[in-house]
N, C-alpha and C positions, 0 to 999 in steps of 0.2 A: 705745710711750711709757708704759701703764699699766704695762709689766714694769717699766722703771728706774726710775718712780715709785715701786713697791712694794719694790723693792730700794734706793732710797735710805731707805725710811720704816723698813725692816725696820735697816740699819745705825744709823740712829737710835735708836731701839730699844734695841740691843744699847750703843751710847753710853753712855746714859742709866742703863741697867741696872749700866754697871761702872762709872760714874763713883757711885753710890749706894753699892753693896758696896766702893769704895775709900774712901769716909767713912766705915763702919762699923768699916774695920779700922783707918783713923788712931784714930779715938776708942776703942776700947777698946784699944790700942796706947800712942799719948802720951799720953792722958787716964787711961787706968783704967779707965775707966765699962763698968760691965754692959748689958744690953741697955735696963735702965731709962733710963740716962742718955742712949740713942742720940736722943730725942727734946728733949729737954734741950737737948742739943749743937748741935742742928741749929736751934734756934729765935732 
């Protein structure tokens, strides 16, 4: 049971990580914005 625990926790994880890196590249993408604005955008 802790195996599929920690392999659900781990693809969460991994979720989480590329739903982030897929808002960095919309924003400097359709927006424009450098790395300054990545905090900007998100707020």
């Amino acid at each position: 049971m802790l195996r599929a625990l920690a392999a659900g926790q781990g693809l969460a994880a991994l979720s989480a990580g590329a739903t982030s890196a897929l808002l960095v590249v919309l924003v400097r993408d359709r927006l424009g914005l450098g790395p300054a604005g990545y905090g900007l955008a998100l707020a």
